[in-house]
N, C-alpha and C positions, 0 to 999 in steps of 0.2 A: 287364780292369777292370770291377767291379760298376758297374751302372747303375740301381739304383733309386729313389734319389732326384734324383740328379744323371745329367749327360749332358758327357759329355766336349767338351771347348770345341770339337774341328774339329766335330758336329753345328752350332753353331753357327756357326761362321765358314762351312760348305758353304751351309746355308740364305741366307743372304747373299750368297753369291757370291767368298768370296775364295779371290784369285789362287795358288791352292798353289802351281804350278808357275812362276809370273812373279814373281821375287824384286824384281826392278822396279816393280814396282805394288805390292808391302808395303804400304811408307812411305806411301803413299796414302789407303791402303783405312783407313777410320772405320766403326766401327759406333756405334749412340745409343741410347740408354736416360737413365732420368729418373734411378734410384741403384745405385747400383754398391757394394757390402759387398766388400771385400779380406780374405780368411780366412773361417774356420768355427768358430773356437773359442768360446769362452764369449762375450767381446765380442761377435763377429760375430754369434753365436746370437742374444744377448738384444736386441742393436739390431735384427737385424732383424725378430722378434718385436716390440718398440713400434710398428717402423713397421705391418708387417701387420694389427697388432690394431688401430690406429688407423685404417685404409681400410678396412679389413672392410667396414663396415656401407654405405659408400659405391658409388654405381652404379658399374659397370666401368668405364665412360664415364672417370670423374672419378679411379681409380686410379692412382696411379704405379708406375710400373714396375719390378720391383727385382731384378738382377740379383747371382748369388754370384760370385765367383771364388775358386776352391780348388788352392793347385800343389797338393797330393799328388792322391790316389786316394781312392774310396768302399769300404769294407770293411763287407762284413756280418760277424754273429761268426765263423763257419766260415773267414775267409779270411784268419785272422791265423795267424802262427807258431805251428807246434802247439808247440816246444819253444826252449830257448836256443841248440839248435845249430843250427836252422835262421833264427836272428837275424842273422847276418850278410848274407843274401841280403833283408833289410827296411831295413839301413841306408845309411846314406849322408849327403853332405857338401852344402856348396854346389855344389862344384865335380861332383862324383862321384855318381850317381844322385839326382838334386838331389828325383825326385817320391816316395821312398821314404820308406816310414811314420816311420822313427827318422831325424830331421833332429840328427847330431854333431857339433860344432864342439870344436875343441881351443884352447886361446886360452892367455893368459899365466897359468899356474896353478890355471888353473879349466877344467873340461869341461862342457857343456850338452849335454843329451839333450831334444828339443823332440818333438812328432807332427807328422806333414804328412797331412793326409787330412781328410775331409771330419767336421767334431766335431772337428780341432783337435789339442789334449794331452789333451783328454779321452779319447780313446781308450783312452792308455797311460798315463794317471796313476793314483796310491795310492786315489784315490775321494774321500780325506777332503774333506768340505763342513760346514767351521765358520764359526759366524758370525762373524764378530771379535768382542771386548769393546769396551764404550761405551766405554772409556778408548784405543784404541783411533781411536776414530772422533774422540774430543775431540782431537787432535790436526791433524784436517783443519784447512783455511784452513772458517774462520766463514762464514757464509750471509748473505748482504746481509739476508735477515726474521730473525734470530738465533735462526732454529728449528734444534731439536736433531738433529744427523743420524740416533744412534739410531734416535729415535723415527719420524723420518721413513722411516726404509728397515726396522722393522720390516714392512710389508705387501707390502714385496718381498724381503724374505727368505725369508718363508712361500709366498710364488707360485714363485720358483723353487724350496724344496727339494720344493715340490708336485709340478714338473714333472720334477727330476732324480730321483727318487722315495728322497731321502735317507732314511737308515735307520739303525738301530743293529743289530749282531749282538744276536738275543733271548738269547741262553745263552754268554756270551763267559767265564764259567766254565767252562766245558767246556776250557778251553785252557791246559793249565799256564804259559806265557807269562802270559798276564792273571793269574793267580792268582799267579802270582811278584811281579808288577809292583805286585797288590792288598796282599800280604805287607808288601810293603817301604815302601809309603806308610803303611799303619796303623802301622808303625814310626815311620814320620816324623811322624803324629798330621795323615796327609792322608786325601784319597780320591782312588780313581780310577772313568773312567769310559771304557766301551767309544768310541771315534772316529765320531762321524755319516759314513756311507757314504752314495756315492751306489753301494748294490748293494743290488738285490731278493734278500732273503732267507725269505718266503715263499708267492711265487707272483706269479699275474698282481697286474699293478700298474693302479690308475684311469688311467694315461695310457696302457699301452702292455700289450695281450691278450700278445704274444709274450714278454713277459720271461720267463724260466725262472728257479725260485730259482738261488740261487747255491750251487755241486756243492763250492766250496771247496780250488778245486784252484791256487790263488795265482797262475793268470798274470793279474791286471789289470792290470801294466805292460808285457805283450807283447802283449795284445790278449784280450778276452773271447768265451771258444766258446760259453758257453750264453747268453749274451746277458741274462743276469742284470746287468752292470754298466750302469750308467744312463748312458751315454755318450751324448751330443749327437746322435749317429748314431741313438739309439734314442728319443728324444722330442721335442728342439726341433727339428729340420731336419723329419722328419716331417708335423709341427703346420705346419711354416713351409711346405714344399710343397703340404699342402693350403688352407692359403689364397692360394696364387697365386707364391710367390715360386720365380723360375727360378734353379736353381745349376748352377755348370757347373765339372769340377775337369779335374786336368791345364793349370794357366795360371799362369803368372810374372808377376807386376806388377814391372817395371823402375823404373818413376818415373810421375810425375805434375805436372799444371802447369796454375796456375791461369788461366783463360781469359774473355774479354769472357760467353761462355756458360755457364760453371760450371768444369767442371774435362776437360785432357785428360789420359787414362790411358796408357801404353804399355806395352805388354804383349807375351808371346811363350808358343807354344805348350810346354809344360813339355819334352816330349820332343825337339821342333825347336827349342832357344832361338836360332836364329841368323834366327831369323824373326820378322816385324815384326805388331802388332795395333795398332789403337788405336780407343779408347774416349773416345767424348762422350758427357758426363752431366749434368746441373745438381749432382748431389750426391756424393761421395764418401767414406765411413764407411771406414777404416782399423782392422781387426782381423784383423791376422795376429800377434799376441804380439808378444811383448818384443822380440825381437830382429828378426821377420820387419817387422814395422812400422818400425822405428828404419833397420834398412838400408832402406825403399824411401824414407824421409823423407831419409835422409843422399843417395840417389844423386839425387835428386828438388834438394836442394839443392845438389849440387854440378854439376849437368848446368840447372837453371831459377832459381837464386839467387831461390829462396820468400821468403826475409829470415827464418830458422828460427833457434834461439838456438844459439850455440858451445857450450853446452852438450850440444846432441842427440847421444847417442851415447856419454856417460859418466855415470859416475856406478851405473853396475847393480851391485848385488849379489845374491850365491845367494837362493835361496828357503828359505833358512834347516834342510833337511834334515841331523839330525846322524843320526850311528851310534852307539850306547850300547851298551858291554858291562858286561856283569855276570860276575863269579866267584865259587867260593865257595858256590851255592846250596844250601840242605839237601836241598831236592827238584827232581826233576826238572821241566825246563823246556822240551825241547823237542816235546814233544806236543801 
C-alpha cells in the first residue's frame, strides 16, 4: 500500500500501544483526538479543508487536531489497473475484499460501483464538475436571511474548480463524436458544449507541478496513470497534509455514539475487522458517500438508538447516468 500522504492505521494504533495480540484488552483500548473526518471523498476533502484553513493562522498551541479515517488504500497514478482485465483483482463487496478501490453492491435492480481509497469516487469518476443551474439551487429549503444560494456559493464554486483544476477539452472538434453530437443539435436549433473536466489538458496546473497533460487514453474510471486527472489524491489531501491534518486509510468505522464528551467512534482495522478501535473525539464530520455514511448511521442507530428519522436509509436514486445511442449517422463517429 502507498504511503505518501497517508499512513496506514496499525502505524497508528503501534504508536499507542494497542494490544494486537490481546483480543481482550480491544474493547478497552481508546484513542483521543479533537476531529475525526470519516472518508476522503469530496465532502470529506472540502470540510476538512474549511477546518485547516480556518486554524491556519493560529499558534500550534491552540490547533485542533484532525484526524482522516479512510477504509480503502492510497494510490498514486501508476498503481491503478493498467487495463479492464486486470479489474477484477481491484473489486470487491462489503463482505469480500471490503478495502478494494471498486466498492460493488448488487441490490434490488439497480447496481452501485463507489471508490474506496484515499479521494474517494473521485479517483474513478467521468471528471465531469458542473455547476448546477440557479433553478436548480431555487429548489433548496430557503435561508433564515433570504439570501440567494446562487449567488452565495458563486465564490465557492470558483475556489474549488481552482483547486480541482476543472477544464474544458481546447479542440473537442477534433472528435467525430462531438462533431456528430454538434450536427444533431444545430438540427434541433440548439448548441452544444464540450463537459467541464476535472482533467489537466495542457501541462502543469497552479496547484499541482506533477500533473501531466492528459495522453487521452480513457481510463478515468479505472484509475489515471499520468496523473493528468484532478483527483482529490492530487490536490486537496496534498494541501490538507501540509497544513497539518493526519490521515490514516485501511479503517472501518462500525458505528458511533453520542457521549457526555463529544462522540465515541468504533472502529476496526480494514484487513482485521474482527478487531476492536475506539475513538474519542469532541467532533465527528461523516463523509464517506452515499451509501458508506447512511450504513454507519443505520448500524450506529440500531446498535445506540441516536433517535435518527425512519426515514435514513431510503429513498436514494441513481445519479441520473443514461446511455444514448444513435443510428443512422451519415459520418463517421467513432474516432
Amino acid at each position: 500500500m502507498t504511503s505518501w500522504l497517508s499512513r496506514p492505521i496499525e502505524t497508528l494504533l503501534a504508536r499507542h500501544g494497542y494490544p494486537f495480540l490481546d483480543k481482550a484488552l480491544q474493547p478497552s483500548f481508546t484513542l483521543t483526538t479533537d476531529i475525526l473526518i470519516i472518508g476522503s471523498g469530496y465532502g470529506a476533502a472540502m470540510s476538512a479543508l474549511a477546518l485547516m484553513e480556518a486554524q491556519a493562522a493560529l499558534p500550534a498551541a491552540q490547533r485542533q487536531r484532525v484526524w482522516v479515517f479512510e477504509r480503502g488504500s492510497e494510490y498514486l497514478p501508476d498503481d491503478f489497473p493498467k487495463s479492464m482485465a486486470e479489474m477484477p483483482g481491484y473489486a470487491g463487496t462489503d463482505n469480500m475484499a471490503s478495502h478494494a478501490l471498486w466498492d460493488v453492491r448488487a441490490g434490488d435492480g439497480v447496481v452501485t460501483v463507489t471508490g474506496r481509497g484515499l479521494g474517494g469516487t473521485s479517483l474513478v469518476n467521468a471528471n465531469v464538475a458542473a455547476r448546477p443551474d440557479a433553478a436548480v439551487l431555487e429548489r433548496w429549503p430557503r435561508r433564515d436571511d433570504d439570501q440567494n444560494w446562487d449567488t452565495l456559493l458563486q465564490p465557492a464554486f470558483s475556489k474549488i474548480e481552482q483547486l480541482l483544476g476543472v477544464n474544458r477539452h481546447p479542440q473537442p472538434e477534433r472528435f467525430g463524436r462531438y462533431r456528430a453530437m454538434s450536427a444533431t443539435a444545430s438540427a434541433l436549433d440548439a448548441s452544444v458544449q464540450a463537459a467541464p473536466l476535472t482533467v489537466n489538458f495542457d501541462g502543469p496546473t497552479p496547484h499541482s507541478a506533477d500533473h501531466q497533460p492528459c495522453n487521452l487514453c480513457g481510463n478515468c474510471v479505472i484509475g489515471c496513470h499520468s496523473g493528468a486527472k484532478g483527483s482529490l489524491n492530487m490536490n486537496a489531501w496534498p494541501l490538507l497534509r501540509q497544513l497539518g491534518t493526519d490521515i490514516y486509510a485501511g479503517v472501518t468505522v462500525r458505528s458511533l455514539n453520542k457521549t457526555e464528551e463529544g462522540w465515541q467512534v468504533w472502529c476496526a482495522p480494514a484487513a482485521r475487522p474482527d478487531e476492536v478501535i475506539q475513538v474519542q473525539c469532541a467532533t465527528v464530520i461523516l463523509g464517506a458517500g452515499t451509501l458508506g455514511s447512511s450504513e454507519i448511521l443505520m448500524r450506529s442507530q440500531r446498535d445506540h438508538e441516536l433517535g435518527l428519522s425512519a426515514a435514513l436509509g431510503s429513498g436514494f436514486s441513481t445519479n441520473g447516468d443514461a446511455l444514448v445511442f444513435s443510428i443512422g449517422q451519415k459520418a463517421r463517429v467513432g474516432d
